[in-house]
N, CA and C atoms of all chains as a GROMACS GRO file, in nm:
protein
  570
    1UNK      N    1   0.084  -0.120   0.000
    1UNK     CA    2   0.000   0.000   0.000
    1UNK      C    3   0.087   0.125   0.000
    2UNK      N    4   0.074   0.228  -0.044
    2UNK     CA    5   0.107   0.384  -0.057
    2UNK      C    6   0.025   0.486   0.008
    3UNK      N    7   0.141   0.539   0.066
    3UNK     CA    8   0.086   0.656   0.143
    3UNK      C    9   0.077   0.796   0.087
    4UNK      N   10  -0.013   0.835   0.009
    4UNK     CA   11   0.028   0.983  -0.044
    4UNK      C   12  -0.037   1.080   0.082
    5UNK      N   13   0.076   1.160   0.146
    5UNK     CA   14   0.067   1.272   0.266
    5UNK      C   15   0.077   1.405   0.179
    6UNK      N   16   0.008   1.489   0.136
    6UNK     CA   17   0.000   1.617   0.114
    6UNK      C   18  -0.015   1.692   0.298
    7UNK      N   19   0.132   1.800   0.298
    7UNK     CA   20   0.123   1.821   0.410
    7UNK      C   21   0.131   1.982   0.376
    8UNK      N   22   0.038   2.093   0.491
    8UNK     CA   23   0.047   2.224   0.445
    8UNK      C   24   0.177   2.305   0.556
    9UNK      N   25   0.252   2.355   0.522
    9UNK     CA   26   0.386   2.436   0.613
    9UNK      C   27   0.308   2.520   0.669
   10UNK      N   28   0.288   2.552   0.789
   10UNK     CA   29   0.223   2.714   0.797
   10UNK      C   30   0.388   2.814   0.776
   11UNK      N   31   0.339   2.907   0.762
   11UNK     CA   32   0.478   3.048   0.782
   11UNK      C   33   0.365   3.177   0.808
   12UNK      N   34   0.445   3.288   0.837
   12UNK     CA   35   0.389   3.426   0.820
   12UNK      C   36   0.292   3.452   0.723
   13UNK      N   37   0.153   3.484   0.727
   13UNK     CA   38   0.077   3.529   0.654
   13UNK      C   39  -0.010   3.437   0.540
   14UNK      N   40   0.007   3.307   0.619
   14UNK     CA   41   0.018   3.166   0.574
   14UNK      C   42  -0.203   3.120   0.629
   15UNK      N   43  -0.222   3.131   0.501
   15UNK     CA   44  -0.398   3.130   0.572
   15UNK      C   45  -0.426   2.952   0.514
   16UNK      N   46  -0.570   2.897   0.582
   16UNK     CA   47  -0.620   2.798   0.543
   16UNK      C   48  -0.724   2.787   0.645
   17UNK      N   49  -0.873   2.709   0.518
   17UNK     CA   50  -0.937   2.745   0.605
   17UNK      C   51  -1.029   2.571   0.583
   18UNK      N   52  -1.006   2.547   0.720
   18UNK     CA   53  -1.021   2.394   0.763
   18UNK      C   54  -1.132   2.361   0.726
   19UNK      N   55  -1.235   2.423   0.761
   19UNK     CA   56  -1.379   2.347   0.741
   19UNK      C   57  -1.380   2.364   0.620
   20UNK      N   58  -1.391   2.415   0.522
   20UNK     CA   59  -1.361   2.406   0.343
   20UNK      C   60  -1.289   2.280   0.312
   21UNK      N   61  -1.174   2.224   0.405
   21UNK     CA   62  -1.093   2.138   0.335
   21UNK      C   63  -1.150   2.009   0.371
   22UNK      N   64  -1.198   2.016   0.509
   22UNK     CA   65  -1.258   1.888   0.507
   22UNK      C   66  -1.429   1.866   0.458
   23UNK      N   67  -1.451   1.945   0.461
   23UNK     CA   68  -1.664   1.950   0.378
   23UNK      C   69  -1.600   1.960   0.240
   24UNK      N   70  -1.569   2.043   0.177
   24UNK     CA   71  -1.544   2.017   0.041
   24UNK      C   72  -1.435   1.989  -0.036
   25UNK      N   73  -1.313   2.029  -0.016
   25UNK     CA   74  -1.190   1.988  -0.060
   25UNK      C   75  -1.139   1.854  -0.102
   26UNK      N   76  -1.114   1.757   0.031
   26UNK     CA   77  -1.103   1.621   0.032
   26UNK      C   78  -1.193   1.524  -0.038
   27UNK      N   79  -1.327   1.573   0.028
   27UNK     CA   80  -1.451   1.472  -0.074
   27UNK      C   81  -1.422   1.520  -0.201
   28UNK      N   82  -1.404   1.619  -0.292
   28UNK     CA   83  -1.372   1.634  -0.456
   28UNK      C   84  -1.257   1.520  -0.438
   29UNK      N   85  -1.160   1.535  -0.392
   29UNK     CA   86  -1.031   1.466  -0.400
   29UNK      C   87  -1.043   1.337  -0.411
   30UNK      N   88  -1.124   1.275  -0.316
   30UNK     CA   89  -1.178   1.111  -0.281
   30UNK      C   90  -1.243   1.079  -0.419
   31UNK      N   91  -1.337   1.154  -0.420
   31UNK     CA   92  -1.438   1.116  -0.525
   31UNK      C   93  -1.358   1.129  -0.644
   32UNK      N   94  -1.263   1.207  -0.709
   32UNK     CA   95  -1.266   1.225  -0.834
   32UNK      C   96  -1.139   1.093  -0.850
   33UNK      N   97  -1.078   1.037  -0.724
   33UNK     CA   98  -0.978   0.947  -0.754
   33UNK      C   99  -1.029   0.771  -0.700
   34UNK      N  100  -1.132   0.794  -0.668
   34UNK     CA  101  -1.237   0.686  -0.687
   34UNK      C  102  -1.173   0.610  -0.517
   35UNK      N  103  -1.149   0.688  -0.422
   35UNK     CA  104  -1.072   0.619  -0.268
   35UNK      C  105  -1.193   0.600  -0.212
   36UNK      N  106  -1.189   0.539  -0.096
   36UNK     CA  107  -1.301   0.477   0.009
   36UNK      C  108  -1.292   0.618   0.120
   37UNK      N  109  -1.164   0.658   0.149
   37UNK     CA  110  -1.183   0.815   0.223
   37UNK      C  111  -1.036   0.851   0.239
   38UNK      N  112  -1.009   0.943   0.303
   38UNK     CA  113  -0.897   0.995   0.347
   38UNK      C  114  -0.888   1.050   0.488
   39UNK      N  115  -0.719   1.044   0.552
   39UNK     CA  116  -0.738   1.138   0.681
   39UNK      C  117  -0.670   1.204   0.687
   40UNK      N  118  -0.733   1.321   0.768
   40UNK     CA  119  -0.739   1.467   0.758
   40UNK      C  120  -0.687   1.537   0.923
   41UNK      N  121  -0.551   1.564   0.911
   41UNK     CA  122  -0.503   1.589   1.036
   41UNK      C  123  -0.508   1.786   1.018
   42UNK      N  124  -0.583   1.822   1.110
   42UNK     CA  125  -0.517   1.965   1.194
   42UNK      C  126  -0.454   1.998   1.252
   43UNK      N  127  -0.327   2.105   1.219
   43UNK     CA  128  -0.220   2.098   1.329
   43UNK      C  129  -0.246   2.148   1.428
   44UNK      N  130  -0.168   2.091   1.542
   44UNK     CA  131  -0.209   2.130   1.699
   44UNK      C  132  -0.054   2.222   1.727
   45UNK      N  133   0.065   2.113   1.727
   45UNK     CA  134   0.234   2.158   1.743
   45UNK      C  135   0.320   2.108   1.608
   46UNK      N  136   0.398   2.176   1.566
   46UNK     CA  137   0.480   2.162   1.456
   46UNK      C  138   0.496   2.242   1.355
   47UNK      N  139   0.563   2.168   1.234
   47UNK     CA  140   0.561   2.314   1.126
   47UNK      C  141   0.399   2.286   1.067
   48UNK      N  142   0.342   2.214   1.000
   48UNK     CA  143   0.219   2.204   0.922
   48UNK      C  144   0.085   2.226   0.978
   49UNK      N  145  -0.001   2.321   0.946
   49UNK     CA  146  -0.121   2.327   1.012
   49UNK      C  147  -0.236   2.259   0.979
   50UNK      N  148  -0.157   2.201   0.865
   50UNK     CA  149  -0.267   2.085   0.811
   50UNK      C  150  -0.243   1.968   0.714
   51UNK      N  151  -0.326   1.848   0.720
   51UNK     CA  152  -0.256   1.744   0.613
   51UNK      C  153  -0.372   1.626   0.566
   52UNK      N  154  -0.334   1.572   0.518
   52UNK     CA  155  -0.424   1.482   0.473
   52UNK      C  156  -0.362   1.363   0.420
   53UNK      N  157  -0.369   1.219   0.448
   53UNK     CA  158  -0.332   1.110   0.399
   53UNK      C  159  -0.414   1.013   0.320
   54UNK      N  160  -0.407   0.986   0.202
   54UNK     CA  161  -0.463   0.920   0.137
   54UNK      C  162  -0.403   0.780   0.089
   55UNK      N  163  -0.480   0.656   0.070
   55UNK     CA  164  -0.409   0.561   0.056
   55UNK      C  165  -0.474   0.474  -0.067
   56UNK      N  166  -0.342   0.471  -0.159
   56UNK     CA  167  -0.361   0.368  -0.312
   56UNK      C  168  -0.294   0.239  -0.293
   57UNK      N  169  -0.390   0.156  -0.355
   57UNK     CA  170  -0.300   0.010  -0.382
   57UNK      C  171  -0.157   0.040  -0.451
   58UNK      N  172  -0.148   0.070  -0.503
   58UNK     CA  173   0.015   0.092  -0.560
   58UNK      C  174  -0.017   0.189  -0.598
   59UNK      N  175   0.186   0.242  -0.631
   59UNK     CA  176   0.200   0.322  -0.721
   59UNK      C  177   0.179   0.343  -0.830
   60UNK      N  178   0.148   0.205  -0.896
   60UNK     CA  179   0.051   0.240  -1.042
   60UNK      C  180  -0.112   0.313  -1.000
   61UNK      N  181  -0.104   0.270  -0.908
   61UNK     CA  182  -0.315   0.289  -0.853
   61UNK      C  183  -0.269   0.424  -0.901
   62UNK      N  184  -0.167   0.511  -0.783
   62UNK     CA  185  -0.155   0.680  -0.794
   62UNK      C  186  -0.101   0.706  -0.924
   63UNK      N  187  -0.039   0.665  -0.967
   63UNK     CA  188   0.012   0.757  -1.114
   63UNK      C  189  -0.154   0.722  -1.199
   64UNK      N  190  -0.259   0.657  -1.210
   64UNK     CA  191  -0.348   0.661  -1.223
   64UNK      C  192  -0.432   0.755  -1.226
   65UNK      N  193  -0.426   0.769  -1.067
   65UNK     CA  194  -0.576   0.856  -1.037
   65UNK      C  195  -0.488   0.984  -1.032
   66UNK      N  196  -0.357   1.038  -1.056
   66UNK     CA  197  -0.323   1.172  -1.106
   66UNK      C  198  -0.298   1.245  -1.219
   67UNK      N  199  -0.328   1.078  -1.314
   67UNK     CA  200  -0.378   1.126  -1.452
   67UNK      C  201  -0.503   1.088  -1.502
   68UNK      N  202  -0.570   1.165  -1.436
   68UNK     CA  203  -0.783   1.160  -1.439
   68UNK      C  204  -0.788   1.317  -1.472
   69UNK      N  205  -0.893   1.312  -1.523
   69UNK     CA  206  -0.915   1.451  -1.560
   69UNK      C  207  -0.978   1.522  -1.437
   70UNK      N  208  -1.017   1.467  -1.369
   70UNK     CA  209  -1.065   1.517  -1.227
   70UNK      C  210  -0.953   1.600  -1.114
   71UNK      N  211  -0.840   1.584  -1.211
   71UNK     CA  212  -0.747   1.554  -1.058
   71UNK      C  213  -0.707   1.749  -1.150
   72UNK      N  214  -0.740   1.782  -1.254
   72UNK     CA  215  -0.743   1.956  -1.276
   72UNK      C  216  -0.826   2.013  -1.181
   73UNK      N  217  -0.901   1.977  -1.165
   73UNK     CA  218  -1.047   1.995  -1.111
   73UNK      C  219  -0.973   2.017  -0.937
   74UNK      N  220  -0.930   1.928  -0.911
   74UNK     CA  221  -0.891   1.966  -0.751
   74UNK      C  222  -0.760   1.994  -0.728
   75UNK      N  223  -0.703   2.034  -0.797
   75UNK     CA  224  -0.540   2.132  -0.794
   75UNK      C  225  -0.597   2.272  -0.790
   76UNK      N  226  -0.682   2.308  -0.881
   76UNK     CA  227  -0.769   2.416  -0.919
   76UNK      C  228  -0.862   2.459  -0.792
   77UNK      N  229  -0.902   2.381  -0.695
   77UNK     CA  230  -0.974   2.428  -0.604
   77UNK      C  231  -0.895   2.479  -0.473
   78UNK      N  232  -0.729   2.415  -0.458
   78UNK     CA  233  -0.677   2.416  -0.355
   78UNK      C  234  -0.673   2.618  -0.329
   79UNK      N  235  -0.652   2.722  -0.440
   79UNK     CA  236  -0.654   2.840  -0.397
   79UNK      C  237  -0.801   2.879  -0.336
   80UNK      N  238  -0.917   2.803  -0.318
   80UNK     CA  239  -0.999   2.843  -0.238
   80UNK      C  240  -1.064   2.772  -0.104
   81UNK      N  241  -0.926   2.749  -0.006
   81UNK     CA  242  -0.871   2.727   0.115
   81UNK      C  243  -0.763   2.720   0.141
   82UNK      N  244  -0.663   2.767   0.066
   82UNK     CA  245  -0.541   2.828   0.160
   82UNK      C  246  -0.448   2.871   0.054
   83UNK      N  247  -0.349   2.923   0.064
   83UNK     CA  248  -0.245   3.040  -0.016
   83UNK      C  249  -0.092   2.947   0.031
   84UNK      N  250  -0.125   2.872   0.072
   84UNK     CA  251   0.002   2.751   0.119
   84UNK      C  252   0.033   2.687  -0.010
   85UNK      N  253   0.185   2.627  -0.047
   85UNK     CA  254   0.254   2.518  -0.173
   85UNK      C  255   0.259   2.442  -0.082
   86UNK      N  256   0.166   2.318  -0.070
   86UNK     CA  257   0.175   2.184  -0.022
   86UNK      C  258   0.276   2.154  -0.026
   87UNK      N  259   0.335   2.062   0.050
   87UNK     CA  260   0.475   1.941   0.048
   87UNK      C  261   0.402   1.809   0.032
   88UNK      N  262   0.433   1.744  -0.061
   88UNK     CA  263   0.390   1.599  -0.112
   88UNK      C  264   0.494   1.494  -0.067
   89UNK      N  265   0.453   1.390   0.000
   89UNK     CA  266   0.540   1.285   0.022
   89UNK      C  267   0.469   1.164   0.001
   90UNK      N  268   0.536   1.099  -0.107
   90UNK     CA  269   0.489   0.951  -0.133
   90UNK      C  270   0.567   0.817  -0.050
   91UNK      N  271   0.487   0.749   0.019
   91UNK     CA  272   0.560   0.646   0.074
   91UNK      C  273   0.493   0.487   0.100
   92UNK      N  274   0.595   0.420   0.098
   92UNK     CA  275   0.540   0.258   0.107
   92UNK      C  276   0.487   0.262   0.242
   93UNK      N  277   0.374   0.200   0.265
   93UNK     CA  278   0.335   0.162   0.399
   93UNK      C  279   0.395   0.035   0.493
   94UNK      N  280   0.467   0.039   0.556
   94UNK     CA  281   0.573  -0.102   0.623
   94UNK      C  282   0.448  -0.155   0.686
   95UNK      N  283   0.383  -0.105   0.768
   95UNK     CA  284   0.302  -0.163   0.863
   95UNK      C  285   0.177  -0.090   0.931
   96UNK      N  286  -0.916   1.238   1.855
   96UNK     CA  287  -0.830   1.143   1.860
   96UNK      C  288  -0.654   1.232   1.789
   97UNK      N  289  -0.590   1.205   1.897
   97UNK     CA  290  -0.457   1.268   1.830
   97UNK      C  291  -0.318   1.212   1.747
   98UNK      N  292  -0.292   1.274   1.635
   98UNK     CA  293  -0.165   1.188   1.578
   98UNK      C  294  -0.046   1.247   1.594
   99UNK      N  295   0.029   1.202   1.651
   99UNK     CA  296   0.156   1.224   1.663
   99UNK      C  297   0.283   1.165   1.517
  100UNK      N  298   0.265   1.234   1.454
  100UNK     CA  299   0.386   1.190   1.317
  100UNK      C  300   0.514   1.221   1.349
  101UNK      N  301   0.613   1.103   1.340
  101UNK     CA  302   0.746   1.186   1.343
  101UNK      C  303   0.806   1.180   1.249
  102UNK      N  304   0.828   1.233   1.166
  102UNK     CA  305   0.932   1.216   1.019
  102UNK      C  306   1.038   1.290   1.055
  103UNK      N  307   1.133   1.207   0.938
  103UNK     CA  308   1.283   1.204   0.905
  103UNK      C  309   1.303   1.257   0.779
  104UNK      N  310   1.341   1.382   0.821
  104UNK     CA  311   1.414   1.411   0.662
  104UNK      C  312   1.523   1.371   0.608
  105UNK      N  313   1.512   1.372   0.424
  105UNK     CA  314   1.676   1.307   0.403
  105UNK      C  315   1.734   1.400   0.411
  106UNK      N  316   1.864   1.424   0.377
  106UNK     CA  317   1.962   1.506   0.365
  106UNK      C  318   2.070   1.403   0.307
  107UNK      N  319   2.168   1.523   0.240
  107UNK     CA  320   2.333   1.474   0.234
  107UNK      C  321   2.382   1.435   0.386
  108UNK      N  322   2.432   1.275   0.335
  108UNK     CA  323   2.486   1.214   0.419
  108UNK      C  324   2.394   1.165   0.536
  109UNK      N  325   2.293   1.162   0.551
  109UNK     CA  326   2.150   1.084   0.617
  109UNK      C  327   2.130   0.957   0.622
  110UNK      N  328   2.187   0.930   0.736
  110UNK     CA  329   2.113   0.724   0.713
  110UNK      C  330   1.994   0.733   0.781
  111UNK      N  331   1.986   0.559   0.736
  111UNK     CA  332   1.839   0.524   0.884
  111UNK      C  333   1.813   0.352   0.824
  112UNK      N  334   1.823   0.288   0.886
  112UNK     CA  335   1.819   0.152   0.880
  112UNK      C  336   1.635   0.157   0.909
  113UNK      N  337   1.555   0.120   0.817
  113UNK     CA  338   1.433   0.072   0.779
  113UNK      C  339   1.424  -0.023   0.894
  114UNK      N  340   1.516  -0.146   0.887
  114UNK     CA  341   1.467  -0.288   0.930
  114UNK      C  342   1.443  -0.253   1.062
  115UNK      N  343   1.582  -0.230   1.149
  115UNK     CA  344   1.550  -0.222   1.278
  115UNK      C  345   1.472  -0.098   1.352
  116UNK      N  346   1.406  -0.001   1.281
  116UNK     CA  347   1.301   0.041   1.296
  116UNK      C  348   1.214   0.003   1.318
  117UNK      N  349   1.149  -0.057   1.198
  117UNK     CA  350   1.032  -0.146   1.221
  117UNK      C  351   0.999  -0.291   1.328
  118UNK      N  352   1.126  -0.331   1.294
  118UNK     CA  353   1.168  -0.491   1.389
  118UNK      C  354   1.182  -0.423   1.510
  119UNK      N  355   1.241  -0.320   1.612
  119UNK     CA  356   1.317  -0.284   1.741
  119UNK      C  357   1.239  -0.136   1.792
  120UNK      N  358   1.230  -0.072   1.730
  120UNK     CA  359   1.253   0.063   1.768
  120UNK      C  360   1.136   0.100   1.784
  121UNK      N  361   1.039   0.108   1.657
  121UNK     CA  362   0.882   0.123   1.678
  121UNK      C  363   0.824   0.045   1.709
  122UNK      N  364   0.856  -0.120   1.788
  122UNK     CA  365   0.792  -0.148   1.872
  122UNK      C  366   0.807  -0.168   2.025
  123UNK      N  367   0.912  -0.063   2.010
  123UNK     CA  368   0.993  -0.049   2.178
  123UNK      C  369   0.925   0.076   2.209
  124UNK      N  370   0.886   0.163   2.085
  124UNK     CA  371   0.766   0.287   2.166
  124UNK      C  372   0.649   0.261   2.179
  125UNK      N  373   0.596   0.148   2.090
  125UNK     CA  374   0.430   0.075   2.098
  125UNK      C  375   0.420   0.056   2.241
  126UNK      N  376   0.514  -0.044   2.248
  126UNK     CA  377   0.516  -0.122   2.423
  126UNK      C  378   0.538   0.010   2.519
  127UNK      N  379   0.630   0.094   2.493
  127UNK     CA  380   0.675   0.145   2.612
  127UNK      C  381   0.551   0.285   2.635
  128UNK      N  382   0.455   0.334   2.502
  128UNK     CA  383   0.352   0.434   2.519
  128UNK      C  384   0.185   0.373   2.559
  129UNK      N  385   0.228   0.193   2.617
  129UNK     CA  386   0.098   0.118   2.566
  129UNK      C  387  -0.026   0.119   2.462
  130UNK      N  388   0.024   0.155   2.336
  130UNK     CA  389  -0.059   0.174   2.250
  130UNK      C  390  -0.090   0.040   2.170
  131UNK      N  391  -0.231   0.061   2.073
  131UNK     CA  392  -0.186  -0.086   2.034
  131UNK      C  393  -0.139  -0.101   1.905
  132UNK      N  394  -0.051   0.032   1.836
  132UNK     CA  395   0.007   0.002   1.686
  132UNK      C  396   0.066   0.121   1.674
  133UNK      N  397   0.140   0.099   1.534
  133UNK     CA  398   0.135   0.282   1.463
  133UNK      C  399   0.216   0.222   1.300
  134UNK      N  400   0.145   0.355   1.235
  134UNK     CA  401   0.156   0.292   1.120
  134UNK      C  402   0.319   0.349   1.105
  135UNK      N  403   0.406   0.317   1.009
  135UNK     CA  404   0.544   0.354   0.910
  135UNK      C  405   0.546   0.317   0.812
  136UNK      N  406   0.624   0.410   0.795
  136UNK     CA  407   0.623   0.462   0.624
  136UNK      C  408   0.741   0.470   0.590
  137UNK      N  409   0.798   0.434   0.452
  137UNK     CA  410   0.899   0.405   0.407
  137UNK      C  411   0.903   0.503   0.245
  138UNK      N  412   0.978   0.605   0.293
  138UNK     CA  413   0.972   0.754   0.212
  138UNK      C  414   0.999   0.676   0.064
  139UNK      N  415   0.951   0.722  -0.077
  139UNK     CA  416   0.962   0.682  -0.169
  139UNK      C  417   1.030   0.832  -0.278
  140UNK      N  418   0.926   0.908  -0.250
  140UNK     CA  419   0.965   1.035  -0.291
  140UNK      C  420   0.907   1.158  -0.218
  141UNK      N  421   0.950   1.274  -0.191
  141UNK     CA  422   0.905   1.402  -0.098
  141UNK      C  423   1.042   1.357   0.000
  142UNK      N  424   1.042   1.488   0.086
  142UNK     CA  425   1.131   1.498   0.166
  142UNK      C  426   1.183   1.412   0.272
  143UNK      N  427   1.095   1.268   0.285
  143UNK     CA  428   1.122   1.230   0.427
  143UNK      C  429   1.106   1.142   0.387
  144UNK      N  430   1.241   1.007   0.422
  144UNK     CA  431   1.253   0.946   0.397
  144UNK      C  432   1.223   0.804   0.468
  145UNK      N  433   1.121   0.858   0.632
  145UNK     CA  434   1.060   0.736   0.671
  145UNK      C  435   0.986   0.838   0.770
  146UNK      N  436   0.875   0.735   0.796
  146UNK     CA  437   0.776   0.863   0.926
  146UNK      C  438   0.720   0.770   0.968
  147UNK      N  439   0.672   0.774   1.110
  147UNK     CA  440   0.563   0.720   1.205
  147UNK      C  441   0.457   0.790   1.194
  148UNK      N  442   0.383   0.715   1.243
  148UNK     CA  443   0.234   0.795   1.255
  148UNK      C  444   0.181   0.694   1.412
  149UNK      N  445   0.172   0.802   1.523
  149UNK     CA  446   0.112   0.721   1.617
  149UNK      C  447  -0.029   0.760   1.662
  150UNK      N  448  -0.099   0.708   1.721
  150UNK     CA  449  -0.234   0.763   1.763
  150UNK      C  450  -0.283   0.794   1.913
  151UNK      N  451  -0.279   0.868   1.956
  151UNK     CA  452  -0.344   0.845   2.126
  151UNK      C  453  -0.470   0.890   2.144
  152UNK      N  454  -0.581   0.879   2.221
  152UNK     CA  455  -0.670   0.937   2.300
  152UNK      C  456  -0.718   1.107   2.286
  153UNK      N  457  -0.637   1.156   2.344
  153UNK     CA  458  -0.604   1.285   2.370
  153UNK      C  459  -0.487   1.352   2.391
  154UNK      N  460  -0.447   1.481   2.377
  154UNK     CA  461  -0.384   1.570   2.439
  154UNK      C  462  -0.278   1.487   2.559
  155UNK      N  463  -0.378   1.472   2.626
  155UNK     CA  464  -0.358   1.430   2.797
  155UNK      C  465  -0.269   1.296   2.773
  156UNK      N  466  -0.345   1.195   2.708
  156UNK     CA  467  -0.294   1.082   2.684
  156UNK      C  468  -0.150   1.102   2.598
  157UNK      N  469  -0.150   1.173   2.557
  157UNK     CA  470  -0.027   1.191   2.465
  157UNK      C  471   0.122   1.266   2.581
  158UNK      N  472   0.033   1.326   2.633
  158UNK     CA  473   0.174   1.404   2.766
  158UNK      C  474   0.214   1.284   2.835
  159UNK      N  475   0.092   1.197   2.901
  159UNK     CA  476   0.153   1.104   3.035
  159UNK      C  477   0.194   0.997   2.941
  160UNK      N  478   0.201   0.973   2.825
  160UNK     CA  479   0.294   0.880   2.752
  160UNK      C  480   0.467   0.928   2.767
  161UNK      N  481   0.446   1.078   2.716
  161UNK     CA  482   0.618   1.122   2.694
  161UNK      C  483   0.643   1.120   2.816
  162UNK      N  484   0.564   1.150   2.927
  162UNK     CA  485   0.610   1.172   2.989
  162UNK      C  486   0.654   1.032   3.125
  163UNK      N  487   0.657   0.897   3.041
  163UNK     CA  488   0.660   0.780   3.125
  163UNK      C  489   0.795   0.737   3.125
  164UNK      N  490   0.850   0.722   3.228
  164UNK     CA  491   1.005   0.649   3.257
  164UNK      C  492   1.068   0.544   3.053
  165UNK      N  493   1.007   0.499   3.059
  165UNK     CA  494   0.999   0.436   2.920
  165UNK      C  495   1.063   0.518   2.817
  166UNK      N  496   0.997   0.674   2.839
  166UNK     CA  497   1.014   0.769   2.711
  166UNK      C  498   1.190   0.794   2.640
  167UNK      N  499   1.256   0.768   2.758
  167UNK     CA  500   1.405   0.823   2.738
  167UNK      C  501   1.473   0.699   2.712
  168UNK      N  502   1.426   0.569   2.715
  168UNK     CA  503   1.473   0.463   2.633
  168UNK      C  504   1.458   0.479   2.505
  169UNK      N  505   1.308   0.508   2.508
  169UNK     CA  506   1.262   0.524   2.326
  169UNK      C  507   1.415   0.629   2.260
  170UNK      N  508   1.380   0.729   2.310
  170UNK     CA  509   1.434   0.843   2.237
  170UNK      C  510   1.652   0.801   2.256
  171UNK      N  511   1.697   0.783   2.332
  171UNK     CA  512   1.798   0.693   2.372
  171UNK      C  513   1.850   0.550   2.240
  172UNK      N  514   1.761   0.514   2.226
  172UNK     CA  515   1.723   0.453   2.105
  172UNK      C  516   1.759   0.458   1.946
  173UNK      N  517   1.722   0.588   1.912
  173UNK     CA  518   1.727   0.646   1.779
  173UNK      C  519   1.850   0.660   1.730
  174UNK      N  520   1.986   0.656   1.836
  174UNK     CA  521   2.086   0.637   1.736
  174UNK      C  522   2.120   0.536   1.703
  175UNK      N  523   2.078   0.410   1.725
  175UNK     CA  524   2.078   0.296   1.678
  175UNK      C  525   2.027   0.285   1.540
  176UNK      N  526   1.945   0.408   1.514
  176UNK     CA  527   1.885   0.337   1.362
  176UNK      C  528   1.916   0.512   1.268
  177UNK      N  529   1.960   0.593   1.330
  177UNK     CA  530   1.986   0.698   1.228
  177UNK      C  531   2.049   0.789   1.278
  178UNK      N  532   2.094   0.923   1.192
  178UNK     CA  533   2.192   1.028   1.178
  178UNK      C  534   2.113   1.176   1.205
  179UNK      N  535   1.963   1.144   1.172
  179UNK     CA  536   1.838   1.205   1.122
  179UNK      C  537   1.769   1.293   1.257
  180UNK      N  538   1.722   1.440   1.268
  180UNK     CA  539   1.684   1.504   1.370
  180UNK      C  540   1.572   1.469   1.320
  181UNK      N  541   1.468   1.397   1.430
  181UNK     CA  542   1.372   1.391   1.326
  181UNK      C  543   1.229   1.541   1.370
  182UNK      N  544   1.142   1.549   1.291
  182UNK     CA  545   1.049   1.664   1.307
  182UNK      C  546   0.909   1.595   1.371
  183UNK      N  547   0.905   1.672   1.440
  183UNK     CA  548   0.789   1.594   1.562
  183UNK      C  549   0.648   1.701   1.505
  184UNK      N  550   0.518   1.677   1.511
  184UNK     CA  551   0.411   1.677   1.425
  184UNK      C  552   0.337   1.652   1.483
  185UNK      N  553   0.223   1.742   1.575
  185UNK     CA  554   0.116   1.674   1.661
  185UNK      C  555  -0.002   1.759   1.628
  186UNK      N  556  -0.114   1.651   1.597
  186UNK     CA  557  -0.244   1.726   1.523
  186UNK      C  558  -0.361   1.627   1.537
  187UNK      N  559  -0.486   1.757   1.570
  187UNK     CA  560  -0.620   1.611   1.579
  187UNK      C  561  -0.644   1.609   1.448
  188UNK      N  562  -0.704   1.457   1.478
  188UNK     CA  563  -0.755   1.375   1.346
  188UNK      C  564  -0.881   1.434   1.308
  189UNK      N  565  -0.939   1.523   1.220
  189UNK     CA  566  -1.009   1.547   1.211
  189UNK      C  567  -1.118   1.426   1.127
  190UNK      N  568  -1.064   1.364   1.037
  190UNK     CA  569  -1.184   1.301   1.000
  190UNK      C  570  -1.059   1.152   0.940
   0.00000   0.00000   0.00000
């Protein structure tokens, strides 16, 4: 299994706005890449004030569902909840 | 419900032995925070080249863990398996 973590940095002047990401953001995201759900962390301590983990059968599953035409559709929505450049980390799940 | 992530960034000149992570290390903090799992991740691409993800209760539950005789074995520990400061990450699960 694969872990795709889209994680948001906060910094200075650094906005996002949570209830948008989880009522509408994520569900476009789920839905347009055909997942069962995703989870959706708020930061409490650290650098990121926000993140979300989603999980594909493989790395073919994700190079897949990031070439869907859906997946314009929710790159395109991320400027209406936050002004943050995500950090993307793809990883094997050990356990 | 709270997650505690700890990731490892790579860098020039960065180790970290995978195996005895998984085999020794993350289950010497399972046992020693009484939890009953946590997931790891084995960085593929993005900055970090392995991360935990643990889960507790609460807030509360998450202090009287670090804060159990146990904790300074765990952390005591980590140079056994890397070179790596790692970035500590604490956030509720929202969904």
């Amino acid at each position: 299994m694969i872990r795709l973590s889209v994680l948001y940095p906060s910094s200075e002047g650094s906005t996002f706005d949570h209830d948008y990401y989880r009522d509408k953001h994520v569900p476009l995201a789920v839905k347009s890449w055909g997942l069962d759900g995703a989870e959706i962390d708020k930061g409490i301590d650290g650098p990121y004030v926000a993140a979300v983990h989603f999980r594909f059968e493989s790395m073919e599953a994700l190079g897949a569902a990031m070439g869907q035409p859906g997946t314009a559709e929710v790159m395109a929505d991320v400027a209406n909840y936050t002004n943050i450049a995500p950090v993307l980390q793809t990883s094997e799940i050990v356990s």
